[in-house]
SETORLUM-84257 format. One record per residue (C-alpha): x, y, z; residue in one letter. Coordinates in steps of 0.02 Angstrom, whole numbers, plus 50000, padded with zeros to 5 digits. Example, Ala and Ser with C-alpha at 12.3 -4.5 7.8 and 13.67 -1.06 7.14 Angstrom:
// residues 2
506154977550390a 506844994750357s 
END
This chain:
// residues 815
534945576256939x 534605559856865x 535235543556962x 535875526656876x 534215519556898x 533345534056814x 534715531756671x 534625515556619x 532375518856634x 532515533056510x 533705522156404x 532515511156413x 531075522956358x 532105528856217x 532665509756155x 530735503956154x 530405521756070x 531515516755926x 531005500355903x 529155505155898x 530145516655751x 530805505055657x 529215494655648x 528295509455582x 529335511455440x 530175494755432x 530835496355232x 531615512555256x 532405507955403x 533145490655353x 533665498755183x 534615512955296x 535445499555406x 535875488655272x 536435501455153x 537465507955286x 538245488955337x 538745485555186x 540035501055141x 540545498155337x 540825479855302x 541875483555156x 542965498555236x 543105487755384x 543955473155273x 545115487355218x 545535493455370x 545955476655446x 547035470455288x 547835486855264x 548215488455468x 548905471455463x 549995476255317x 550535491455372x 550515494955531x 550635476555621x 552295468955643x 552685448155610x 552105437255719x 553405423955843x 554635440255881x 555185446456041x 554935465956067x 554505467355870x 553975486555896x 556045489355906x 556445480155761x 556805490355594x 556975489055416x 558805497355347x 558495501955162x 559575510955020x 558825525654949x 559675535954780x 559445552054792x 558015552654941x 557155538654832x 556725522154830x 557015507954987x 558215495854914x 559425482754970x 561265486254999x 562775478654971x 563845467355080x 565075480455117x 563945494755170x 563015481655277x 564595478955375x 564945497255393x 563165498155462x 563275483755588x 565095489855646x 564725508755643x 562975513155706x 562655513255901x 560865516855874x 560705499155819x 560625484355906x 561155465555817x 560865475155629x 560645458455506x 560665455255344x 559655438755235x 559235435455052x 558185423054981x 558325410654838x 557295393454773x 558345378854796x 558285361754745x 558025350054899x 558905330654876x 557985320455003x 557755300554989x 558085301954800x 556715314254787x 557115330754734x 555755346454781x 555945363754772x 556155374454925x 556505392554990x 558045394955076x 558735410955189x 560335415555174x 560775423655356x 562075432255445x 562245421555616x 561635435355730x 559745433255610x 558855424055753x 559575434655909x 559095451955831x 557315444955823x 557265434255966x 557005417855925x 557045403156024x 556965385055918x 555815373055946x 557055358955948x 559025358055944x 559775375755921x 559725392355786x 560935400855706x 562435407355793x 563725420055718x 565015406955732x 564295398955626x 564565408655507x 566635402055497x 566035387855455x 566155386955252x 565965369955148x 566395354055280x 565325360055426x 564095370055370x 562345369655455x 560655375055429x 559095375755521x 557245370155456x 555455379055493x 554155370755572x 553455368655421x 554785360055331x 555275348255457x 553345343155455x 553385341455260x 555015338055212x 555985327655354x 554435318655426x 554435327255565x 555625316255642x 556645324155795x 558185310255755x 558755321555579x 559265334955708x 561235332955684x 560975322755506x 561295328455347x 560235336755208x 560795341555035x 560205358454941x 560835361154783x 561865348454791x 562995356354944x 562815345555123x 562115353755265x 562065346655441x 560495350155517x 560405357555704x 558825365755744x 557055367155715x 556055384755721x 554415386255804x 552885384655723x 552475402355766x 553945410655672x 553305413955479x 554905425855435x 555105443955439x 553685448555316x 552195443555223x 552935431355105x 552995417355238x 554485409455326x 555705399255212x 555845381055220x 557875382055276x 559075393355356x 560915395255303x 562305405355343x 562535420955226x 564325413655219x 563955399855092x 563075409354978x 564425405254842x 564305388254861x 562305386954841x 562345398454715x 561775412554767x 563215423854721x 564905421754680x 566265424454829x 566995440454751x 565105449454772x 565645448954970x 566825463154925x 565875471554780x 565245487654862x 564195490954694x 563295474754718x 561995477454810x 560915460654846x 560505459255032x 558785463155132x 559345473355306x 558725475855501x 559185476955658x 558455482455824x 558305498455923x 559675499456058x 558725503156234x 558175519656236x 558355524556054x 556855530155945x 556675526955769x 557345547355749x 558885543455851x 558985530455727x 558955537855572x 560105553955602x 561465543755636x 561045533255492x 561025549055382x 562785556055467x 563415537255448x 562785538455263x 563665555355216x 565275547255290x 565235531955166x 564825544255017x 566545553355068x 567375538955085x 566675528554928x 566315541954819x 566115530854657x 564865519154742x 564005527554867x 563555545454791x 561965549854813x 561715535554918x 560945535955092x 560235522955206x 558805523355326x 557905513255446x 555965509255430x 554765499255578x 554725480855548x 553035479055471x 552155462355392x 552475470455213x 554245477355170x 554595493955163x 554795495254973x 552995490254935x 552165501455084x 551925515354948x 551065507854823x 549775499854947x 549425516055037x 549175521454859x 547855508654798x 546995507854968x 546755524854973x 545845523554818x 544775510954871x 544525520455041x 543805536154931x 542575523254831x 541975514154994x 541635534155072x 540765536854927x 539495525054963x 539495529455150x 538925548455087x 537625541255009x 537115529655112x 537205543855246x 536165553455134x 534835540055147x 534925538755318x 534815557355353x 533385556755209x 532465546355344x 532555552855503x 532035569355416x 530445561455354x 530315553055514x 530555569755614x 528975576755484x 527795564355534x 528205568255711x 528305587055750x 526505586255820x 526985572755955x 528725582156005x 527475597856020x 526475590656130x 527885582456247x 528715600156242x 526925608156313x 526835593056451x 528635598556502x 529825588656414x 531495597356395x 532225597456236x 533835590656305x 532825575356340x 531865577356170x 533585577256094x 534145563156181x 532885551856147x 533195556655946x 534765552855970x 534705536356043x 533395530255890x 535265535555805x 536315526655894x 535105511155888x 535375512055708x 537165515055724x 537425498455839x 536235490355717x 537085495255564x 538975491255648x 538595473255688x 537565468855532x 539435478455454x 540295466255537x 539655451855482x 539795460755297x 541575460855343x 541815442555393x 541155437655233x 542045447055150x 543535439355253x 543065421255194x 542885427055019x 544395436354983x 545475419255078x 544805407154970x 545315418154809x 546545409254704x 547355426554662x 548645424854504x 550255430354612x 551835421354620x 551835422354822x 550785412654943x 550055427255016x 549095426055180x 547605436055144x 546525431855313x 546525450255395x 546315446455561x 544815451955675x 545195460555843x 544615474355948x 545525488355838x 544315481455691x 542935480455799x 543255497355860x 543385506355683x 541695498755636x 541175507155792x 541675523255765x 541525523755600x 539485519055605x 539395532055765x 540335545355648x 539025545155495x 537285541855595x 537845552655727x 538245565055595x 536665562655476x 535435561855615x 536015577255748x 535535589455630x 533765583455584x 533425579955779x 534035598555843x 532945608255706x 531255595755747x 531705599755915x 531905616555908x 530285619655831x 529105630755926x 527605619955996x 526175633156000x 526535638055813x 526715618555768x 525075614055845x 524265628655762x 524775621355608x 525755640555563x 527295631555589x 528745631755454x 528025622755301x 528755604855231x 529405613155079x 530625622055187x 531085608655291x 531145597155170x 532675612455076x 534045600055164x 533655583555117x 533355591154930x 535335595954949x 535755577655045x 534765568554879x 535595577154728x 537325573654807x 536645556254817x 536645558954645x 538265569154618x 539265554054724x 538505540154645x 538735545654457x 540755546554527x 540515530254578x 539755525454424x 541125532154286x 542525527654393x 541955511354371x 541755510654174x 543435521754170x 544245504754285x 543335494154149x 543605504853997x 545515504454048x 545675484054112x 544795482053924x 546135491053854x 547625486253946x 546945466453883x 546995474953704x 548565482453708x 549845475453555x 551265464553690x 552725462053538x 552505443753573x 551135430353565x 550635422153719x 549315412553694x 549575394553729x 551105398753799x 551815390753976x 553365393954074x 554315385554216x 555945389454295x 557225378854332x 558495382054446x 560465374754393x 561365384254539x 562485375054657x 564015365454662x 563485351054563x 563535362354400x 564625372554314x 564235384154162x 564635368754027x 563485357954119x 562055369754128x 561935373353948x 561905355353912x 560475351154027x 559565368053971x 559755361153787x 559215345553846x 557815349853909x 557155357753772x 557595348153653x 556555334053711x 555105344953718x 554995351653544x 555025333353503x 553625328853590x 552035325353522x 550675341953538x 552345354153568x 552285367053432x 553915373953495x 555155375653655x 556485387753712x 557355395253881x 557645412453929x 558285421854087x 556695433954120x 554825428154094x 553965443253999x 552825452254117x 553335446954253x 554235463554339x 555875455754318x 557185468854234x 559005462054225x 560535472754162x 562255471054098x 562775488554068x 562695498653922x 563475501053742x 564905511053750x 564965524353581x 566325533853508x 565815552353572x 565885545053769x 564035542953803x 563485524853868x 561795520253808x 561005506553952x 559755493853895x 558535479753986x 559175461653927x 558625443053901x 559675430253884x 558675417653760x 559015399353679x 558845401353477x 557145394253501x 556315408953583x 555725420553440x 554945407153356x 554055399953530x 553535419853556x 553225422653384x 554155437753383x 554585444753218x 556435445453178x 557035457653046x 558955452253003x 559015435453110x 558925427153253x 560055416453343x 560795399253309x 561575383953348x 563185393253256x 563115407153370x 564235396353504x 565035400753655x 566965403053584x 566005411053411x 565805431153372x 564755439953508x 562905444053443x 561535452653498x 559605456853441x 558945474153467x 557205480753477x 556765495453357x 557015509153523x 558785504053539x 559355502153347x 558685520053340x 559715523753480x 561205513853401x 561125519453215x 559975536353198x 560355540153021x 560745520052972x 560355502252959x 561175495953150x 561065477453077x 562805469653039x 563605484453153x 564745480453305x 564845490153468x 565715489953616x 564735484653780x 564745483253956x 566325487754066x 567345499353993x 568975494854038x 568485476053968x 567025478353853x 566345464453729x 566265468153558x 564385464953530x 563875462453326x 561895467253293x 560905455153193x 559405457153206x 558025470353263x 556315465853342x 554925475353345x 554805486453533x 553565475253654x 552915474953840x 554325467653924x 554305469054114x 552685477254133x 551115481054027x 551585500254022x 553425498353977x 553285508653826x 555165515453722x 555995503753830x 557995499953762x 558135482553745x 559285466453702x 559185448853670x 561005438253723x 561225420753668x 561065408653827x 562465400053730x 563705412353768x 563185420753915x 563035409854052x 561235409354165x 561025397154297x 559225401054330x 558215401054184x 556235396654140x 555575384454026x 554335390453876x 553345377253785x 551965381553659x 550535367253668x 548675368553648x 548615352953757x 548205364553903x 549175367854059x 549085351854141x 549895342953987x 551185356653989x 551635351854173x 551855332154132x 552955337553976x 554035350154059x 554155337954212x 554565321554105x 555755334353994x 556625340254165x 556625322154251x 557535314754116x 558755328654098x 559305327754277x 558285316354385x 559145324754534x 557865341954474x 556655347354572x 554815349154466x 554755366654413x 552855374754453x 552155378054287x 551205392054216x 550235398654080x 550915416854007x 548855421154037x 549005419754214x 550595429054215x 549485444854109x 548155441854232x 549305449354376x 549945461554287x 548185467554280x 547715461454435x 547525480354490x 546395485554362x 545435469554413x 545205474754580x 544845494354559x 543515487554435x 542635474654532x 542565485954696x 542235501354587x 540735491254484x 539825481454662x 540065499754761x 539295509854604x 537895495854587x 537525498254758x 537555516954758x 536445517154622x 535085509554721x 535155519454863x 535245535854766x 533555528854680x 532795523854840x 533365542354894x 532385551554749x 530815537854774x 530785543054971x 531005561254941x 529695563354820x 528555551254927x 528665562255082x 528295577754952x 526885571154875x 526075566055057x 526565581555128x 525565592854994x 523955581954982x 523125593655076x 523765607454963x 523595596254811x 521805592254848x 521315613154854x 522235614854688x 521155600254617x 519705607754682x 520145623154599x 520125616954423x 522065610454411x 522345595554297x 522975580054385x 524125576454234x 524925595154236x 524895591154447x 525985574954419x 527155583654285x 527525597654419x 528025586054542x 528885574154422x 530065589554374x 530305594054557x 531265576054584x 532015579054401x 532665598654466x 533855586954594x 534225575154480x 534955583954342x 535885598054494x 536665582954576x 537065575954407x 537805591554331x 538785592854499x 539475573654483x 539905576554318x 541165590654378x 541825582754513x 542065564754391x 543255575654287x 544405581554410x 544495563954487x 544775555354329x 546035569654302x 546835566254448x 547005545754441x 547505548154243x 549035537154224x 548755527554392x 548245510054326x 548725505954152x 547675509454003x 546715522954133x 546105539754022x 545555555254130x 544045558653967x 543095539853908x 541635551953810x 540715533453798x 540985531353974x 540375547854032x 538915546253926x 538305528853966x 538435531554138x 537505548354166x 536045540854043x 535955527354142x 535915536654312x 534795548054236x 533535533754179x 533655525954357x 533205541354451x 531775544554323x 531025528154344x 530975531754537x 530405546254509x 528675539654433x 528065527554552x 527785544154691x 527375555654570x 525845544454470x 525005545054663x 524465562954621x 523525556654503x 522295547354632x 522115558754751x 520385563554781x 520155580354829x 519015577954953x 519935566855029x 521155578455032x 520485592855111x 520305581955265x 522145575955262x 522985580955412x 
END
């Protein structure tokens, strides 16, 4: 039996034994470890922004593996927010649950030195900062008596971050006042610099009590008893003792009880609890989705790169069966044979995980300076710890370990009297396996290769689609009129102020103001029209100025609104064409009145006008019911700015700024953008699939030529003796090289017949899963496998010319 000493010697021998390896064959080698770095340091960035996502909890709380999400689901869907009454049955009723909370967010104009800014306030209830154990940096959080406190005595508490850029940083404003939309606030705490919120958005600039949320305009007081109206974000914390499961049957018995009890509000309704996690609940899904898509590309390009690497130590383990035969008839065990194979493996293995990391931390630095088109301030910068490290690890052990056992048992199990007697099994046999490994090289990379046109074919399409409106030189900004300092006369006059001044500026084309920004996953809702058989038909709304189908250029047929259309005068409303055919089947709908929204106090809602149907939330809404209301007589008090200018973007911001300022110098600036940027994340998915899908074919493509060029290499070098006799005989070179060329060709066209078949039932599967995505692009399919079949031709000729200067006697003395 070995000791330590002899260990770490024979590690030793088998460490210098693989470098003298690698130097032998120094191309193949770095091409193995760098092919296989790269699809580690991409999987690795995954991991480590998908584990932070989903599986990590915020940082700056205490005991965060007990805290929970609470969610509504309809019928065993969704994870939604719920409503201020079934939060209170909740936090009085479950004994699973420890401090359950509930916050919302909203912008909110900030009044500081007589300089207004925007800033993101949290509406909490006053236990907030106890569920999640929170301790403030300076003066005090949150308490739930504070929540009594409504109008004269209100408080609110600042993040680090605000009291840094806001308040100076100046310890004296603790116990001062501050003013957000337009309601004073006396300020009593600071949070520490360590607390970012309960999710990946980021901590908000102020803290409030949930209780004032009528005054800041948030809600109105009556929502507070609206069991329908569900607004509010939910958690709480695991009582001692409690799992998650505990958790959720009660929740589920708890849930069952309110459906009894509140049958029109709460049927099919159930809640459930979720683990606190950096992204919320309701966008988990989707992620686990899309990363698992770009999971399956990035193992795509470890198969091949494993094919490489097994392609290797095969050729390696042919140019070495004499030597192994020899240590076998010294005495060498083949354990110790088998070892040392192994260990050249796991050399390449370390090699290849470090080299992945630093693939990773690129792509770390990269993907954080990215100015992605989203409307959040995302923290991108997944960190790096030892789980990270770890998957690396294993995952680089995994493929070499698994590419390279197989090659090192069979050149180990060889018998040595038969090898050194040359009778031995012949190359062509041995060489069966890596034949298989290279065609599905091929078959994975020609996936690899139409996913990525179908990602482009369908992020070319989705920027083609028809949108209904016209966006180009198009910019919006929001403006936000809630609060007490405004009531709904006062809004529409600053709202019609505001625009106003901009269509009279010089370089404006036109101006309006709506309630939703197309494309921009907003969907708002007012109920539905009421017809005379009973049924209700429900429709997506905007609320527009009269302005905003000539900004859009949006065809009218009938009319538009205007200045008539006032907020005592006859209710209107403009259709699109899915809704008038809903509205009128057999008939014009224009100049026809319906009944709409509540029946038990509807509004009698005259059509006049229709619009053509359009992309209104999303790219894919398609037969979408829709609405346009006149902002004159139904009241908003957020809407966004739209100004049409081919002065660019930065002009739009100084008009819309010096349009705002002037209206009400007590307005925070509105953030500006263009209505390209806003299309750009709505295809920001596409976007990514593509880029990932294009770099990861790219690189497939290479190794899957590099493949074919080392196969055919060790082919041709392995039959020069054989060659040489058949030379000798009379063969011609020329009918020689075409024989081999159509050996490499055989794999070729087997792994791309195979790829083909398997690129079918993927792009079957992911039809419909980004927008504009078709399961059969014939152009797609057939660029692609011409152009995989041109690359693996061209390295196909380099190895298969050499036949043609072999010299046959030569040859006959090749050993």
């Amino acid at each position: 039996m070995k000791t330590g000493a002899g260990i770490v010697s024979a590690l030793r021998r088998n460490l210098r034994s693989a470098g003298r390896q690698y130097l032998r064959e120094p191309l193949m080698s770095s091409v193995a470890i760098v092919s296989l770095a790269v699809a580690l340091g991409a999987g690795t960035y995954l991991f480590g922004f998908v584990n932070l996502l989903l599986f990590t909890p915020p940082p700056g709380l205490q005991d965060a593996g007990r805290l929970v999400d609470i969610g509504r689901t309809m019928e065993g869907f969704g994870f939604d927010t719920v409503s201020y009454p079934n939060y209170a049955d909740i936090a009085g009723r479950a004994e699973t649950l420890d401090e359950v909370y509930a916050y919302t967010s909203m912008p909110v104009g900030l009044y500081e030195n007589d300089n207004p800014a925007r800033a993101l306030m949290t509406l909490v209830t006053g236990n907030y900062f106890d569920a999640l154990g929170v301790v403030p940096q300076a003066g005090r959080l949150l308490q739930p008596a504070d929540s009594r406190a409504v109008g004269e005595g209100a408080v609110a508490v600042a993040s680090h971050g605000a009291f840094i850029e806001h308040l100076g940083g100046d310890i004296g404003r603790i116990g001062e006042s501050i003013e957000l939309n337009g309601v004073r606030l006396t300020l009593v705490g600071v949070l520490p610099a360590g607390f970012n919120g309960v999710d990946i958005t980021g901590s908000a600039d102020f803290y409030v009590p949930l209780s004032m949320a009528h005054l800041v305009g948030r809600s109105g007081a009556e929502v507070f008893e609206q069991r329908r109206a569900s607004w509010l974000h939910a958690g709480g914390r695991l009582a001692p003792g409690v799992t998650l499961e505990q958790a959720n049957a009660e929740l589920a018995s708890l849930s069952r009880s309110l459906q009894e009890a509140y049958p029109d509000t709460n049927r099919e309704m159930a809640f459930v609890a979720a683990p606190l996690r950096m992204l919320p609940a309701p966008a988990r899904l989707p992620l686990m989705v899309f990363a698992g898509l770009l999971f399956g590309l990035i193992a795509l390009v470890l198969l091949v790169a494993a094919g490489n690497v097994a392609g290797l130590l095969i050729a390696r383990g042919e140019a070495r069966r004499h030597e192994i035969a020899m240590r076998h008839v010294l005495g060498a065990r083949r354990r110790a044979i088998v070892l040392q194979l192994l260990t050249e493996v796991l050399a390449l293995s370390l090699a290849s995980a470090l080299l992945g990391l630093l693939v990773a931390w690129w792509l770390r630095q990269l993907v954080a300076g990215l100015d992605l088109p989203i409307p959040l301030a995302v923290d991108l910068d997944a960190p790096f710890d030892l789980g990270v490290f770890g998957f690396i690890l294993g995952l680089s052990l995994f493929v070499t370990v698994l590419a390279g056992l197989l090659p090192a048992l069979r050149v180990s199990a060889e018998q040595p009297s038969r090898v050194l007697a040359g009778t031995g099994a012949q190359a062509g046999n041995r060489s069966r396996f890596r034949s298989m490994m290279v065609s599905a090289q091929v078959a994975f990379t020609l996936l690899l290769l139409i996913l990525a046109g179908l990602f482009i074919s369908a992020l070319q399409r989705a920027g083609d689609v028809e949108l209904g409106y016209d966006i180009n030189e198009v910019h919006a900004a929001e403006i936000d009129l809630r609060g007490s300092r405004y009531d709904a006369a006062s809004r529409r006059r600053v709202i019609d102020d505001v625009v106003t001044r901009l269509q009279r500026q010089g370089g404006v084309e036109n101006a309006a103001a709506a309630r939703v920004v197309p494309l921009y996953f907003t969907r708002v809702g007012y109920g539905g029209f009421l017809l005379d058989n009973g049924e209700s038909i429900g429709a997506d709304a905007n609320i527009v100025s009269p302005s905003f189908f000539d900004t859009l250029r949006i065809p009218v047929r009938g009319r538009g609104f205007t200045e008539d259309d006032s907020a005592g005068g006859e209710r209107v409303v403009v259709v699109n064409q899915v809704l008038a055919d809903l509205l009128a089947p057999e008939g014009s709908v224009i100049g026809r009145s319906f009944r709409f929204g509540d029946p038990e106090d509807p509004w009698l809602l005259r059509v006049v006008g229709v619009t053509p149907d359009a992309r209104y939330s999303r790219l894919d809404d398609t037969n979408i019911p829709f609405m346009y209301l006149p902002l004159s007589q139904v009241d908003q008090d957020t809407v966004s700015i739209f100004v049409r200018t081919g002065a660019g973007k930065r002009a739009a911001e100084r008009m819309i700024g010096d349009a705002v300022r002037a209206a009400d110098p007590r307005l925070a600036m509105p953030e500006v953008e263009s209505m390209e940027d806003i299309l750009a994340l709505s295809l920001l998915p596409q976007r990514v699939a593509g880029g990932v899908a294009v770099a990861l074919g790219a690189l497939g493509m290479l190794l899957a030529a590099l493949g074919l060029y080392g196969l055919l290499s060790a082919y041709v070098l392995g039959r020069t003796r054989e060659l040489g006799v058949r030379l000798t005989l009379g063969a011609s070179p020329r009918a020689l090289m075409r024989a081999v060329l159509w050996r490499g060709l055989r794999l070729v066209v087997a792994g791309t017949a195979a790829g083909l078949v398997i690129a079918l039932l993927v792009a079957r599967a992911l039809d419909g899963f980004l927008f504009g995505l078709q399961a059969f692009d014939a152009m797609v399919f057939v660029v692609t496998t011409g152009l995989l079949l041109g690359i693996g031709v061209l390295a196909l000729l380099a190895p298969a010319r050499r036949v043609l200067a072999i010299q046959p006697q030569e040859a006959l003395r090749h050993e």
